[in-house]
N, C-alpha and C positions, 0 to 999 in steps of 0.2 A: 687451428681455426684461422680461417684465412683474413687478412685485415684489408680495411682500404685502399693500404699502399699497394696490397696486393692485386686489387681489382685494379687499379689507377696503372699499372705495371702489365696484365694483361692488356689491355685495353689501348693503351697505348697513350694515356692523356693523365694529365694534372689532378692530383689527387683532389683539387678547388672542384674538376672539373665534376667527377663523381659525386663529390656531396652534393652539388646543382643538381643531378642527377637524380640522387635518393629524395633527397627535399622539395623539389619542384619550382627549386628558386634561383633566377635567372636565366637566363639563355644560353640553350645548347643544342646545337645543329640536329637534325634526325639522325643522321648516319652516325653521329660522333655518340649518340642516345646508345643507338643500336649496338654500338661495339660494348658500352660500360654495359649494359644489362644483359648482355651477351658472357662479356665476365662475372657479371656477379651470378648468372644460374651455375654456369662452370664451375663455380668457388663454393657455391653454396652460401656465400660470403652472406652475415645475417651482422645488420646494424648497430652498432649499441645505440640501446633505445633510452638509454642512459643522458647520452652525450644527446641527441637526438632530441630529447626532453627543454634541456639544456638550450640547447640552439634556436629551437623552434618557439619554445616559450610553449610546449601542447604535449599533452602526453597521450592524448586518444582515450581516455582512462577517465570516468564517474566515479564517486561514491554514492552510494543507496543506502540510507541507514533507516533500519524495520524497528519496531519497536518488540515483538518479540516475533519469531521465525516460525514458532512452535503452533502459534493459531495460523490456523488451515485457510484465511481470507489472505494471510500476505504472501505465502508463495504463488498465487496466480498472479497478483499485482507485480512481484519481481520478474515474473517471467516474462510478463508485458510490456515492463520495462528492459530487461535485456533483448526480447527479440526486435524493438525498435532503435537500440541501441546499435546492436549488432549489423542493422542494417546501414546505419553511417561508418561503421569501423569503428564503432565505441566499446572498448573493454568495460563493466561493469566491476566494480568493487563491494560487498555485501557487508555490511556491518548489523551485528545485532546487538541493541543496546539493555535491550530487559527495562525499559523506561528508567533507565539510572543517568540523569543527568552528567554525573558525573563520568559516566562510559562513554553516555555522548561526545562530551567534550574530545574525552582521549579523542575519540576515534577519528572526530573532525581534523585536531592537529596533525594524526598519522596523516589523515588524506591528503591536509593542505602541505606537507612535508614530500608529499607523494608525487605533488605536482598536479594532481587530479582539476582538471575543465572545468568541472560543478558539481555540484552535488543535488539527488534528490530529497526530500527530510517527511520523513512521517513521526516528527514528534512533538510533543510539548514541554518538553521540560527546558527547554532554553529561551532565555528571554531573544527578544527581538534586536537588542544592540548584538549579543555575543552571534546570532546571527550573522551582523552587519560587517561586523569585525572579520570575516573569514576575506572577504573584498574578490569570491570569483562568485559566479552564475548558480544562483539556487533555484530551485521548486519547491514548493510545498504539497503536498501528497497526502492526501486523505485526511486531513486537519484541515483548521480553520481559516477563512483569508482575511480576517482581521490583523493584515501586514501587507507591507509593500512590496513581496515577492509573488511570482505566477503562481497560481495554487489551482489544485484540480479536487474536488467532494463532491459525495452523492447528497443527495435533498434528505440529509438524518432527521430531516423535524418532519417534514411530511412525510416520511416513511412510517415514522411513529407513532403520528397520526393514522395511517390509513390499517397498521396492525390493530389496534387500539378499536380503532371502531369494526374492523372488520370480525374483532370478538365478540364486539355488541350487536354484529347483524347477523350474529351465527347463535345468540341465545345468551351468550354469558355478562351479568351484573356485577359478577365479582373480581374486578381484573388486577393482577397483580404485576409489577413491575419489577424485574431483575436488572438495575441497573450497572455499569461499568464503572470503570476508576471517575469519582470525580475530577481528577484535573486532566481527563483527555475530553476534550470539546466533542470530538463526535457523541460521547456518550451522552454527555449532558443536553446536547439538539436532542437526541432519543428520548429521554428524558422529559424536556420539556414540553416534546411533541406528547407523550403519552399524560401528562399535566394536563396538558389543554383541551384534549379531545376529551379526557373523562369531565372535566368541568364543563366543557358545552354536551356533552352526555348526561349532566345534575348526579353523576358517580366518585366527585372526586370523596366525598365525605369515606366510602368502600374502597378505598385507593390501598392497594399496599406495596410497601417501596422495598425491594431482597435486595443485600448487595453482592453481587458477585465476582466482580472484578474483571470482567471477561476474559473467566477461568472456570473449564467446564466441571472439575470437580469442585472448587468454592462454590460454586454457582448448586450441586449438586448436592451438600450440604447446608446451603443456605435455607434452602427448596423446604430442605426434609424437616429442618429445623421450625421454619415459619408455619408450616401447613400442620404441623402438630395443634397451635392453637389458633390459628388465623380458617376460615372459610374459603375459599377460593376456586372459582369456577372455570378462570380463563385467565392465562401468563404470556405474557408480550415481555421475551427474552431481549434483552439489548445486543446480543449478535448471538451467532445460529450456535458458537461451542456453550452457550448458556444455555442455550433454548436443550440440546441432549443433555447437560446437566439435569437440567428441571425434568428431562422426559425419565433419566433413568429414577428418581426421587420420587416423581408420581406413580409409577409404577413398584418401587421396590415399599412404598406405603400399599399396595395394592390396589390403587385406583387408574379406573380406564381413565386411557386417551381417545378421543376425541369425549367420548361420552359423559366422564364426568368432571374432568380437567381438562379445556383444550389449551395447546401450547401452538406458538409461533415464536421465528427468531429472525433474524437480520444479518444478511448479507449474502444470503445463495450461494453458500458451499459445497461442492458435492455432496459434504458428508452429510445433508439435511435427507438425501433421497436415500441413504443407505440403512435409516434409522426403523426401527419399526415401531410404531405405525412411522412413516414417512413424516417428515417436519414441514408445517409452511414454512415461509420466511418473506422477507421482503429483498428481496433480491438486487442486490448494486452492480452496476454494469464493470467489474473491476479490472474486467482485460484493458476495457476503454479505458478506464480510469488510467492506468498504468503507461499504456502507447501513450494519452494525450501528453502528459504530465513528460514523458521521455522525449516527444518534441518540441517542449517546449521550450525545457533545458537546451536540447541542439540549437534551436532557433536565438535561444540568452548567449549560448556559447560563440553562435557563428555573427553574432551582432545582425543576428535580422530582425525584421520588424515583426511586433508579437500584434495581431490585432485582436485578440481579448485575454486578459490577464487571469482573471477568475474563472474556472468553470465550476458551474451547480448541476449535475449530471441527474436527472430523474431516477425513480427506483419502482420495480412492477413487484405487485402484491403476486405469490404462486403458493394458489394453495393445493394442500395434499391433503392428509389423511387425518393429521394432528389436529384438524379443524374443520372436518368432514360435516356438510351441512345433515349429511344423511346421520350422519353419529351423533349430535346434538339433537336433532328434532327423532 
């Protein structure tokens, strides 16, 4: 494997002269340019990005930490994130925590050990100082911006609102809620969105609360359990792998979808269109979500100026079949 001395030895110049060269730091003639990048294709000659890290104080390198891999909303968010990544020469690092604070932690120390620019965070479980304490460039990502870092969220409380009543304009008084982990904030906007809209509806008293976890077989169980004694006309899933829980429960009790159960979920998954009958949901724009949140980072990283910190991204009601006006009336 060819080293520096060895380009620096092709080439015909100071080994000082080549790392100017690789680095892009300080001054060096065109033609003297030409001859070192001329030996380093010859050589094949490939940097330690090690030493490189080192020197430069940058290692081109993120961390992304998901909170579980396995629901089907966070790999369109990573991939959003790596193709805007990719586009500055940023490596991505993926971590997945399983919302175990304590994985968190590990995985942060591996990063910040890593030398890693920033990190993205889609989580809750760490307080706001151990945040603080990392001291490079963070985002926060699909969580809450009750913090001093840039953060990017869809409108979770009007989403849940507008599923909520969109089951009240489709016939059903009995609307049930499948909520998510209490201490992840998006769930609890859903949450609360679904609270208030059945209370200016005069339904909260018909309210009933499933917990699922956003977990499509908890959630599936949950379903099957509740609807043994509970009445229920219409279910507003807290995201879309709850919302096929409750569809495969309603059905494997043997009651139709849209007709005597309608279900809807949250967050426009493919998998909502592959389900049958087809799933509404409320749909989060999550490519977006994922690019903005990945420039933002570049922007914290390259010290340029952020001109809005928070974004609150809108969410569009799509309905299908789960909640078919024709199937209701």
């Amino acid at each position: 494997m060819a080293t520096i001395r060895d380009v620096a030895k092709l080439a015909g110049v100071s080994v000082a002269t080549v790392s100017r060269v690789l680095n892009q730091n300080g001054y060096v003639n065109e033609e003297t340019e030409k001859r070192v990048r001329k030996a380093i294709e010859k050589l094949n000659y490939k940097p330690n990005e090690v030493a490189r890290t080192l020197f430069k104080k940058t290692s081109k390198t993120i961390g992304l930490i998901v909170p579980d891999i396995s629901n089907p909303f966070f790999p369109e968010l990573v991939r959003a994130v790596e193709d805007v990544m990719n586009i500055y020469d940023y490596t991505v690092i993926l971590c997945n925590s399983d919302e175990k604070s304590e994985k968190e932690k590990q995985y942060m120390d591996v990063l910040k050990q890593k030398c890693v620019d920033g990190m993205i965070l889609t989580t809750n479980q760490l307080a706001i100082e151990e945040v603080m304490e990392l001291d490079i460039p963070i985002v926060v990502l699909d969580r809450s911006s009750d913090h001093p870092f840039p953060s990017v969220i869809a409108d979770n409380y009007h989403g849940a609102r507008l599923a909520t009543r969109h089951l009240y304009d489709i016939g059903c008084r009995k609307i049930a809620h499948i909520q998510g982990p209490a201490h992840v904030v998006n769930a609890m906007q859903r949450f609360y969105g679904y609270r208030d809209e059945m209370k200016s509806l005069g339904l909260w008293e018909e309210a009933l609360i499933i917990q699922g976890n956003y977990q499509l077989r908890q959630a599936k169980e949950a379903v099957l359990q509740a609807l043994q004694t509970n009445l229920v006309d219409g279910i507003f899933a807290g995201n879309d792998a709850m919302a096929v829980g409750a569809l495969k429960a309603v059905q494997q009790l043997g009651l139709r979808v849209p007709e005597d159960v309608a279900i809807i979920g949250y967050d426009g998954i493919p998998l909502t269109e592959m389900t049958t009958p087809e799933l509404s949901t409320i749909s989060q724009p999550i490519y977006e979500m994922g690019a903005i949140a990945a420039r933002l980072l570049v922007k914290k990283i390259e010290g340029q100026f952020i001109e809005q910190l928070h974004y609150v991204l809108p969410v569009t009601l799509i309905e299908r079949e789960s909640t078919s006006r024709r199937g209701k009336l």
